[in-house]
C-alpha positions as CSV (number, residue, x, y, z in Angstrom):
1,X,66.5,130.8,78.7
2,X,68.1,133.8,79.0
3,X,67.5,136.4,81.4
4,X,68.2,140.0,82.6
5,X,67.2,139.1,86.5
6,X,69.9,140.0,88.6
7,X,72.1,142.0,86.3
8,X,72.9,145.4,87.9
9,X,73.5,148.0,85.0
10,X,74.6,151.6,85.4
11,X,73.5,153.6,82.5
12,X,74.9,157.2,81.6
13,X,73.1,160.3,79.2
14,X,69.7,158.0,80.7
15,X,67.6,161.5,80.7
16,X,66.1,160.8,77.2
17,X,66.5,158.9,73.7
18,X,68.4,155.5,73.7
19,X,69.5,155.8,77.2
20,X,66.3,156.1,78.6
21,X,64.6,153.5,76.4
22,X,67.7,151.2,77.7
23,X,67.0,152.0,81.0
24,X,63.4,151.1,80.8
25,X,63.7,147.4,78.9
26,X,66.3,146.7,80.8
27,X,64.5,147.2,84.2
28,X,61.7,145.7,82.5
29,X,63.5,142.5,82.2
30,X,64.2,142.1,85.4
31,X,67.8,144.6,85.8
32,X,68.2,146.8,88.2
33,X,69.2,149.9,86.7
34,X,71.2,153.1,87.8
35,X,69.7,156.0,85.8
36,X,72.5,158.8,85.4
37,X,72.7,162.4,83.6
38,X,73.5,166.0,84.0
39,X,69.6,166.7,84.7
40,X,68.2,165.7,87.8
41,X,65.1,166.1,87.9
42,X,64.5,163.9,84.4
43,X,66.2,160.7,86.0
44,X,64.1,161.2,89.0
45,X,61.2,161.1,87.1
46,X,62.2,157.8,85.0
47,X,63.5,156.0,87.9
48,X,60.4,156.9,89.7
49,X,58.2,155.6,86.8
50,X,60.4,152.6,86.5
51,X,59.9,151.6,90.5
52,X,56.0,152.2,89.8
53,X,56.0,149.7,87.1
54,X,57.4,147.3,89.8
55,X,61.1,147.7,88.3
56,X,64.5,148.7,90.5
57,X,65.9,151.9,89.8
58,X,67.7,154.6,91.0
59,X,68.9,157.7,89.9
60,X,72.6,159.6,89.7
61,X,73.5,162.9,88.6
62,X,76.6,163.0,86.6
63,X,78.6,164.4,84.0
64,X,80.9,162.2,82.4
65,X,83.8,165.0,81.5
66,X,84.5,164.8,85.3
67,X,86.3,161.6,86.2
68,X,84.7,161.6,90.1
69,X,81.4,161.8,88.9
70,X,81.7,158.3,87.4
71,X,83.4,156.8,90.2
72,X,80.6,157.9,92.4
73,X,77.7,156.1,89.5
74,X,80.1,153.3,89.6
75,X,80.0,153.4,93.9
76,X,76.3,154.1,93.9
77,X,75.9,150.8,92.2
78,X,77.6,149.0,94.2
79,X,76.2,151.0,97.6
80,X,72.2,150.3,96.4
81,X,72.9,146.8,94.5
82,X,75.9,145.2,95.9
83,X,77.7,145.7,92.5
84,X,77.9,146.5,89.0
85,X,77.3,144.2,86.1
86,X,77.4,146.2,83.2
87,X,78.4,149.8,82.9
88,X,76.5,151.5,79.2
89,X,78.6,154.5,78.0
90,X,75.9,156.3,76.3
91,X,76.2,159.9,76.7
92,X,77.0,161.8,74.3
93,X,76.8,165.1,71.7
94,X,77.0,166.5,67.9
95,X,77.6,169.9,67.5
96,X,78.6,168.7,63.8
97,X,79.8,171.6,61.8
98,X,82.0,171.7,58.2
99,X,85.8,171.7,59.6
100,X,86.1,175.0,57.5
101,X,83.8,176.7,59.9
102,X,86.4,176.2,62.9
103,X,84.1,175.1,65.4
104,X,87.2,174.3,67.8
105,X,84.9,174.8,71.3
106,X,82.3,172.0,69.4
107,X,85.2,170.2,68.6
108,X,86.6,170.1,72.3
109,X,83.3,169.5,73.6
110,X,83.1,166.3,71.5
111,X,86.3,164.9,72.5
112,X,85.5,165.6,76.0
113,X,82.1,164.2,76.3
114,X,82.3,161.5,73.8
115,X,85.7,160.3,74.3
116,X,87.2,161.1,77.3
117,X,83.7,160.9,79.0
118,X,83.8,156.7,77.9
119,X,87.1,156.9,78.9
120,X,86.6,158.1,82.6
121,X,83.7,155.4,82.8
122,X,86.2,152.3,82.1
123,X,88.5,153.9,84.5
124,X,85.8,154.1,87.3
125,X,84.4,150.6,86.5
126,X,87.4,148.2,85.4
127,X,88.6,148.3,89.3
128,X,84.9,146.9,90.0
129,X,85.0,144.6,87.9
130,X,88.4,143.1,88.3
131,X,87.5,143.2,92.1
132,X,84.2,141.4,91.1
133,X,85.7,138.8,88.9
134,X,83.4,139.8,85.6
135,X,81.8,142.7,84.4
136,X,80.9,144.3,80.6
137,X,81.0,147.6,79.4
138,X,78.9,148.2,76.2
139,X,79.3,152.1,74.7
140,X,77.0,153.7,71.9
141,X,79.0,154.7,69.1
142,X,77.7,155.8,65.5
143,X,77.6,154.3,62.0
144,X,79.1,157.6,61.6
145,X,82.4,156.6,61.9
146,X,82.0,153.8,59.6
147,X,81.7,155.9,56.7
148,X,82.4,159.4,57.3
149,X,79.9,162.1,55.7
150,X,80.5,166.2,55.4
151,X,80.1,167.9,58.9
152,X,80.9,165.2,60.9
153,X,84.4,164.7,60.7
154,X,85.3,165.0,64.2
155,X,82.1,163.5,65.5
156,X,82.9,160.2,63.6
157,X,86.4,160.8,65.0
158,X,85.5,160.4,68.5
159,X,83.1,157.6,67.8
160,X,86.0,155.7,65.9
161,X,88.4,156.4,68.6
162,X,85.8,154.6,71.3
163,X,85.7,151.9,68.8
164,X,89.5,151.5,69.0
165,X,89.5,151.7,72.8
166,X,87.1,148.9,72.8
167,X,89.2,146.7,70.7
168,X,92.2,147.5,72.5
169,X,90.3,146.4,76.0
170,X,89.5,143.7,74.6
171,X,91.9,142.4,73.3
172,X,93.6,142.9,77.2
173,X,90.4,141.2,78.7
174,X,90.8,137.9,77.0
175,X,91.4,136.0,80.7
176,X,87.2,136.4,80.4
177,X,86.3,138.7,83.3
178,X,85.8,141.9,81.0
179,X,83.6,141.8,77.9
180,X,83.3,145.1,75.6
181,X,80.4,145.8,73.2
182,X,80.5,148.6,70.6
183,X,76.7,149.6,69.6
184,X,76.4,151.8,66.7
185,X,73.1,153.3,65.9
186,X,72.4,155.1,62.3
187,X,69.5,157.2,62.8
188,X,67.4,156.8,66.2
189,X,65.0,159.5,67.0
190,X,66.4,161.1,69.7
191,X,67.3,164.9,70.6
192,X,70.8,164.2,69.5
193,X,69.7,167.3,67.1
194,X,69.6,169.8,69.6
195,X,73.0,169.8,70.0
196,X,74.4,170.9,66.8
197,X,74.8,174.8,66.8
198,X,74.6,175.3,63.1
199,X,71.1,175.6,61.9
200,X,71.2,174.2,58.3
201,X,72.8,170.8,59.7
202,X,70.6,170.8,62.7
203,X,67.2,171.0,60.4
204,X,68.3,168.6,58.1
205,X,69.5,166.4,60.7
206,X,65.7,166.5,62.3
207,X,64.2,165.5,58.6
208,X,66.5,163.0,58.4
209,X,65.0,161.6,61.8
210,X,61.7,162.4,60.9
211,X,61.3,160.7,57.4
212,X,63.7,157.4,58.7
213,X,64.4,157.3,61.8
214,X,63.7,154.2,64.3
215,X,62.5,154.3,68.0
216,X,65.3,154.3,70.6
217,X,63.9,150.9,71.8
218,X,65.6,149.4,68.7
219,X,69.2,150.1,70.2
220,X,67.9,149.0,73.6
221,X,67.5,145.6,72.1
222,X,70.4,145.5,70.9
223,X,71.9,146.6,74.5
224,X,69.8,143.7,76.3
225,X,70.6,141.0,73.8
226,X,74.6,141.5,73.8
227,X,74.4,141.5,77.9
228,X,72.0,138.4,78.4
229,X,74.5,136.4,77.1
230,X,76.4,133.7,78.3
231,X,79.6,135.2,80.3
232,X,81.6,133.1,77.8
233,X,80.1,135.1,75.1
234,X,81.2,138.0,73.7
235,X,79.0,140.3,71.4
236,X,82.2,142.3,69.9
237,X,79.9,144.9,67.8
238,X,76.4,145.6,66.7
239,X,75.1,148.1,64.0
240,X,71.7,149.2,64.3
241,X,69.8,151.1,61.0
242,X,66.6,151.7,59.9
243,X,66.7,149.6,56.8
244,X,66.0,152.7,54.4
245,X,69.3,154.1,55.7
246,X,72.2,153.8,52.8
């Protein structure tokens, strides 16, 4: 049977949506999980309802752009827990805009948060889990990059560029102590939304969600079902859609 018990799993953009609904299965089947966002006071709150519920949690504030704030996630882990088992890149924005409109602070902030912020997450967790002999880092991507659509050029190009990190560690990690899972979510209702600055994409974004989107606890399964496996099992890539989604 497979199991979650024991599996210590660090989770970042935990304050809502996907990350928060991973946090809470996960927890729920038996992980201990390290709840981590810019917002305090939301993590607190989850990883207090989680520990109510009879689960192990605790809470870290971090923002993935700066490189220290991961290490310290990845050291609070291994302070409360003893280690770190899985480390779930999930933070992450969409200020989507038409290139034309030269959105070039939206497109920086994409790069930094979605990219570099997976990037300074496998640079605070590899050394842990070299030292440990195993670990597994699973990041939330988009089926946006899998076929790109108007507005979300440079979104979808920081999504695919995670997607090529993970191959590329991979395909480095084949001595079996690192595995790598890519997760890509079509629409989850989430407040992904909020993020996009212009209006006309940011309404139509939110009726897209409303008339197809899934609950975050779709992707969650999909979290907990690539990290229950076997350790000589790799789940390379998952896509998660509603099935009304083209």
């Amino acid at each position: 049977m497979l199991s979650l018990n024991g599996k210590i799993v660090a989770i970042t953009g935990a304050s809502g949506g996907i990350g928060e609904a991973t946090a809470r299965l996960l927890a729920e089947r038996g992980a201990a999980v390290v709840l981590s966002a810019r917002r305090s006071e939301r993590i607190d709150v989850i990883a207090q309802d989680i520990r109510e519920q009879g689960g192990r949690a605790t809470a870290c504030v971090v923002d993935v752009t700066k490189a220290e704030d991961l290490r310290r996630l990845v050291s609070t882990a291994i302070a409360q827990y003893g280690r770190i088992d899985v480390l779930v890149n999930n933070a992450g924005i969409a200020p989507i805009s038409p290139l034309a409109d030269l959105d070039t602070e939206g497109w920086s902030a994409m790069i930094d948060v979605n990219l570099r912020g997976t990037l300074n997450g496998i640079a605070a967790a590899l050394p842990a889990f070299r030292e440990q002999g195993s670990g597994h880092l699973v990041s939330i991507v988009s089926v946006a990059g899998l076929t790109v659509s108007p507005t979300m050029a440079v979104y979808a190009a920081t999504k695919n560029a995670v997607r090529t990190v993970h191959e590329g560690l991979r395909k480095e990690s084949t001595d079996g102590v690192v595995r790598t899972t890519a997760i890509s979510p079509g629409y989850i209702r989430t407040d992904l939304a909020d993020s996009m600055a212009d209006p006309h994409v940011r309404e139509q974004t939110r009726k897209n969600m409303d008339a197809m989107g899934i609950p975050p606890a779709a992707v969650a399964r999909a979290v907990a079902f690539a990290i229950e496996q076997p350790a000589d099992v790799e789940i390379g890539e998952i896509n998660v859609r509603p099935t009304v989604q083209a």
